[in-house]
C-alpha positions as CSV (number, residue, x, y, z in Angstrom):
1,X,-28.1,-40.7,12.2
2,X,-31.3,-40.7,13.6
3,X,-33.3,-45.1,13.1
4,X,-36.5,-44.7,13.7
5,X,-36.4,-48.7,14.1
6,X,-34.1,-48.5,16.9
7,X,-35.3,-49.8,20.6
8,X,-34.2,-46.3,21.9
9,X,-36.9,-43.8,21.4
10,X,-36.6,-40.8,18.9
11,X,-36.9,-38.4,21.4
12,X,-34.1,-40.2,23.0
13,X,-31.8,-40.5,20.3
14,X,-32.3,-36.7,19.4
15,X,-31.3,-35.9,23.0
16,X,-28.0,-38.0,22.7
17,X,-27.6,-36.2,19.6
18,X,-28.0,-32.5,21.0
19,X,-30.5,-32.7,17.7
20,X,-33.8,-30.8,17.9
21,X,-37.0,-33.0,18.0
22,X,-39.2,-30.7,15.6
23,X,-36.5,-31.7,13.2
24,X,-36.7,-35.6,14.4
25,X,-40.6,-35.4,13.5
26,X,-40.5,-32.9,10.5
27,X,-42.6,-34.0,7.3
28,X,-41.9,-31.9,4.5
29,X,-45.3,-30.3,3.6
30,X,-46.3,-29.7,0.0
31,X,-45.9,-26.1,-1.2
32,X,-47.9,-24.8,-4.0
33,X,-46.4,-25.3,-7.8
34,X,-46.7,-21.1,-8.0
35,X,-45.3,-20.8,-4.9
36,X,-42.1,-23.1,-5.8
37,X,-41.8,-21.6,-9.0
38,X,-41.9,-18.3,-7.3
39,X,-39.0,-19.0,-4.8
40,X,-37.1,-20.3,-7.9
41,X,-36.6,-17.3,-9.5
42,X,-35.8,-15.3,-5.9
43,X,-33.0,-17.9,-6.2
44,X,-32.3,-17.1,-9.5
45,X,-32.3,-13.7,-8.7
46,X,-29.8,-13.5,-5.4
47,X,-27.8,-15.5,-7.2
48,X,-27.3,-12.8,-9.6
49,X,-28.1,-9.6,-7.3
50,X,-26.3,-11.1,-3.8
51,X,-27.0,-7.9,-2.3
52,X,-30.9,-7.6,-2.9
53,X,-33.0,-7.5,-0.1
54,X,-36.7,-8.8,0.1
55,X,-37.9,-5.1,-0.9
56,X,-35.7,-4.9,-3.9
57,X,-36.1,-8.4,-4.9
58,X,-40.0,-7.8,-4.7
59,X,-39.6,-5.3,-7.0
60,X,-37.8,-7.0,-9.7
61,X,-40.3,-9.8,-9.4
62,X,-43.1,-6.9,-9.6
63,X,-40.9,-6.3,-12.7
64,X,-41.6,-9.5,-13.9
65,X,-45.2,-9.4,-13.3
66,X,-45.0,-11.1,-10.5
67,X,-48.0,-10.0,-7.7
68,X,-46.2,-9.8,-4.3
69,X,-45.6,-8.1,-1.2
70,X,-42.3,-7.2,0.4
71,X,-43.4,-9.5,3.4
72,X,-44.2,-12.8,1.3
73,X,-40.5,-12.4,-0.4
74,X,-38.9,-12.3,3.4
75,X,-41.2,-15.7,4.3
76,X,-39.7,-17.3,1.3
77,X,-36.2,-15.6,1.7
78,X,-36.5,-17.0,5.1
79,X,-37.5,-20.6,4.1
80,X,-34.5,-20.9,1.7
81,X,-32.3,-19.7,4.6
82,X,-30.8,-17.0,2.4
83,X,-30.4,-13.3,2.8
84,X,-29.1,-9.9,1.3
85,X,-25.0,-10.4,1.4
86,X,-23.7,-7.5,2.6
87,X,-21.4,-6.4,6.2
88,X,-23.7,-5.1,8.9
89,X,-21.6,-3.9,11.2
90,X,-22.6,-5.2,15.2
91,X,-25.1,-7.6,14.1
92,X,-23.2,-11.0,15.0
93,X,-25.7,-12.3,17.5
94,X,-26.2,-16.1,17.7
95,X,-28.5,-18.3,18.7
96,X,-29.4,-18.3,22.2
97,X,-26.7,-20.6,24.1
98,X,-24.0,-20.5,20.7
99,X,-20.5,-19.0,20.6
100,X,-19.5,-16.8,17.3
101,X,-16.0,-17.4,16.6
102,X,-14.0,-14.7,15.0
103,X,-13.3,-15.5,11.6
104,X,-9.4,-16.4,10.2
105,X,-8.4,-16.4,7.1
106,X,-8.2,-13.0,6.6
107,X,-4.6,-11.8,5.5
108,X,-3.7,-15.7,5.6
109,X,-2.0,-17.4,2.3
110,X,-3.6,-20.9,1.8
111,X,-1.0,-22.3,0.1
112,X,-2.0,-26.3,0.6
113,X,-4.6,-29.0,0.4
114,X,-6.1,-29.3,3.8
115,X,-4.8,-26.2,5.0
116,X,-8.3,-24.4,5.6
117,X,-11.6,-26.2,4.7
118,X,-14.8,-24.4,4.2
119,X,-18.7,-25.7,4.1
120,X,-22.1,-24.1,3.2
121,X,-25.8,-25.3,2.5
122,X,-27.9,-23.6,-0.3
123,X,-31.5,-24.2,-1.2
124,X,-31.8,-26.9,-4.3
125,X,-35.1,-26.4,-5.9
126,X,-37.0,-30.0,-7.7
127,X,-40.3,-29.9,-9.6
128,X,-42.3,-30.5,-6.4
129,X,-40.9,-29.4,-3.5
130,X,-37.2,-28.2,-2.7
131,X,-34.2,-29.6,-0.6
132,X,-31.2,-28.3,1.0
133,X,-27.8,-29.1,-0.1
134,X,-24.6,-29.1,2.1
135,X,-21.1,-29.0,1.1
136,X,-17.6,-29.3,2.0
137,X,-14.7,-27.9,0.2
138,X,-10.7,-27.8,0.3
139,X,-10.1,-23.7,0.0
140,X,-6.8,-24.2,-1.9
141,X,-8.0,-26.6,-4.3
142,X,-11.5,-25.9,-4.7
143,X,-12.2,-29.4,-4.5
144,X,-15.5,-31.0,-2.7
145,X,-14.3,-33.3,-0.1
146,X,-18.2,-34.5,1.2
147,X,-21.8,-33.4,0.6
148,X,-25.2,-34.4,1.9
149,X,-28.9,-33.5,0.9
150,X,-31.6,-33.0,3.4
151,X,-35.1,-32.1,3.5
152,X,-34.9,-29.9,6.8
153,X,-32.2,-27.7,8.1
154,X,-31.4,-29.6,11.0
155,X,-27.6,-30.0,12.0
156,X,-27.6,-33.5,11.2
157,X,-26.8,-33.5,7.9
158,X,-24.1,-31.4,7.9
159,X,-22.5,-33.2,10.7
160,X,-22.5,-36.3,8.3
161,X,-20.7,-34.7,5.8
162,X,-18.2,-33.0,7.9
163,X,-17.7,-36.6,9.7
164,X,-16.7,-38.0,6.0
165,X,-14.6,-35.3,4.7
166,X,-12.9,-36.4,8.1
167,X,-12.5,-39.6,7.5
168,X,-11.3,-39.8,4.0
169,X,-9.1,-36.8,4.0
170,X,-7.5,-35.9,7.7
171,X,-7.9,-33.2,9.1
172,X,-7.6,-29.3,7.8
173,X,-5.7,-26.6,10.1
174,X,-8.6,-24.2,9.8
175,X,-12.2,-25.0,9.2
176,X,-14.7,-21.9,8.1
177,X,-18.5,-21.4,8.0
178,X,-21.4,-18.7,8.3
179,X,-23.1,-18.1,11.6
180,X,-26.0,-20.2,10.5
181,X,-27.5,-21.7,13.6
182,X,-26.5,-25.8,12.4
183,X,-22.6,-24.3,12.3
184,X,-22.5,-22.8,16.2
185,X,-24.3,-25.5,17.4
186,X,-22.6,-27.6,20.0
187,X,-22.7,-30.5,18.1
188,X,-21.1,-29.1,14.8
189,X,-18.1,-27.0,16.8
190,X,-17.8,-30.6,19.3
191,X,-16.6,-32.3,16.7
192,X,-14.1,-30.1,15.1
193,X,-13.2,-28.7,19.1
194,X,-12.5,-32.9,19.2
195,X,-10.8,-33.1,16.4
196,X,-8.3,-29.7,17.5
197,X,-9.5,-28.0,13.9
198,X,-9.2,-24.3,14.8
199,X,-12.5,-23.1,14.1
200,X,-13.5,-19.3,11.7
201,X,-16.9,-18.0,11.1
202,X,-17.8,-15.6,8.4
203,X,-18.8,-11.8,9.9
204,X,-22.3,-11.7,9.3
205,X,-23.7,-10.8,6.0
206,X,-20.4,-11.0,5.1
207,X,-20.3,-13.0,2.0
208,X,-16.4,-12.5,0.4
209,X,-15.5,-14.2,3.6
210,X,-16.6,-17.4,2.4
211,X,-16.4,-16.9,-1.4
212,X,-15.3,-19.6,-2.9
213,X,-18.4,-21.7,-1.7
214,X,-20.5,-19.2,-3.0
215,X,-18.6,-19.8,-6.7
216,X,-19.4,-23.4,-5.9
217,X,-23.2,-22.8,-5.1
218,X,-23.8,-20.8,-8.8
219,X,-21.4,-23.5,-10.6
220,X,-23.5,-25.9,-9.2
221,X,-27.0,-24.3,-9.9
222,X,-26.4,-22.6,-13.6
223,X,-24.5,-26.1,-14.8
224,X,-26.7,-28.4,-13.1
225,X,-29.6,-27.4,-10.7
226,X,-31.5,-25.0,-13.3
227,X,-31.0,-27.6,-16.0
228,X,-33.2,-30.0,-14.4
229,X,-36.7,-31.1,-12.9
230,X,-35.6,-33.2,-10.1
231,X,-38.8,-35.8,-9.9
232,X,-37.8,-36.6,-5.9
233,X,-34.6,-36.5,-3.8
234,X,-33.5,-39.6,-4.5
235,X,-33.5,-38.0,-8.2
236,X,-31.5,-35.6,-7.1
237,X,-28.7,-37.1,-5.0
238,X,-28.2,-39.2,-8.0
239,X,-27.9,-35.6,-10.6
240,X,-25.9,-33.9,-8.3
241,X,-23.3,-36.3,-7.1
242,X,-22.4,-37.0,-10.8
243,X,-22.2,-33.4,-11.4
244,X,-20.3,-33.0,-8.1
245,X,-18.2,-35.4,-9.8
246,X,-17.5,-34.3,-12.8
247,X,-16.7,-30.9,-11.3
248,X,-13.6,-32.6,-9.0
249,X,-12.8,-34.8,-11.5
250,X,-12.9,-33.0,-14.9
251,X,-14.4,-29.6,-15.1
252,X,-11.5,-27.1,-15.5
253,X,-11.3,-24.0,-13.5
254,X,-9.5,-20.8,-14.9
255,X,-8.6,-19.8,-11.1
256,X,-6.9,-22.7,-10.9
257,X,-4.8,-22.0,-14.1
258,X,-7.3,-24.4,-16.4
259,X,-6.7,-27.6,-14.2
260,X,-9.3,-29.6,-12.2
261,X,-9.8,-29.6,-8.4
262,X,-9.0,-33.1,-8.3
263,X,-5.4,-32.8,-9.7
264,X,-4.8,-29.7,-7.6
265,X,-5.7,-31.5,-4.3
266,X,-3.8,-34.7,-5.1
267,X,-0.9,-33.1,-6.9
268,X,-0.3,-31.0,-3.5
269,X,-0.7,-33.7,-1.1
270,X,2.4,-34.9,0.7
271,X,3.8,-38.4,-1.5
272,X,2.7,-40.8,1.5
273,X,-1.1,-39.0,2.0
274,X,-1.5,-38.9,-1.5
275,X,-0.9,-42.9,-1.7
């Protein structure tokens, strides 16, 4: 979104974007090969314990041998932008200036393609360095309708994706995400405000609320992520969208009686959509 060749200054173009300029200038900084391999296996690790905290995931590491304090694991924790998944009960505050909307789809039967749409990011880790992937996803079908890669956490990104899933799919009734900071933004409820998509937000910590992103996320890091050494993020767009691929197009899915996203989310579509 943002052309740095463009006649209209960065700072500029940020501010027509309601984007933050930190994120306009942001260079990714090198991180240390330990360090990386280090917030690897934290990933590896709340993927598999979702409700471990930095003191309990610095003690498996200890476990491991691994020489670090509670407060290093929180840094890194907070650097992947993920946390213990677990209800806290009055602890919805967002960012200063941003609205928390109640969440709803609880109780409610999604019983069709574009009914309610969800979308997540989760931390992607390479051989040198890390990025941040961003997906969106058609509840009742599982399928992903538009993803993006980034190296910051920025809202720009996501609004990219969300913008395509648009564009090549309609419009869902209901369209869910955490509290992250990119989600209440202005920018990121403008456009679905625009586009008069009733708008849910997970409660905080609350990670059933969004689950079937969060099957997404470990499909996509045990099957494809952990497999590899992505060399640099053009590496990894490339790995990921074929896997992203095959998982619409042929990867079966016992909740969805052993068929494929794909042929749930077309074989529900309305005859004329679907053509």
């Amino acid at each position: 979104m943002i052309d740095r060749e463009h006649e209209l200054a960065l700072t500029r173009q940020a501010a027509l974007l309601k984007l933050s300029r930190s994120g306009v200038y942001y260079r990714a900084r090198a991180v240390a090969p330990a360090a990386l391999a280090v917030m690897r296996r934290i990933d590896e690790l709340h993927l598999a314990y979702p409700f471990a905290g930095s003191r309990m995931l610095r003690d498996l590491l200890r476990g491991e041998g691994v020489a670090i304090g509670r407060q290093r694991v929180a840094t890194m924790m907070r650097r992947m932008a993920i946390a213990a998944l677990y209800r806290r009960p009055s602890t919805s505050k967002p960012a200063p200036g941003h609205k928390i909307y109640p969440y709803l789809l609880r109780s409610v039967a999604v019983e069709r393609p574009n009914q309610a749409w969800a979308m997540d990011i989760t931390y992607i880790p390479m051989a040198r360095g890390f990025v941040y992937l961003a997906a969106v996803i058609d509840w009742f079908s599982r399928r992903v309708l538009s993803w993006r890669l980034s190296i910051t956490m920025e809202v720009a990104f996501c609004l990219e994706a969300v913008e395509e899933a648009l564009s090549r799919h309609g419009r869902p009734e209901i369209f869910n995400t955490d509290q992250g900071s990119q989600f209440t933004s202005a920018a990121f409820t403008g456009v679905l405000l625009d586009n008069t998509i009733a708008i849910s937000m997970d409660g905080k910590g609350a990670w059933r609320d969004n689950v079937f992103v969060e099957r997404l996320w470990r499909s996509v890091k045990y099957e494809e992520v952990y497999l590899r050494a992505y060399d640099s993020v053009g590496d990894a767009r490339v790995s990921i969208g074929r896997y992203l691929d095959f998982y619409n197009r042929k990867r079966p899915h016992s909740s969805l009686d052993g068929r494929t996203p794909d042929r749930v989310y077309f074989d529900h579509l309305p005859q004329v959509a679907a053509a």
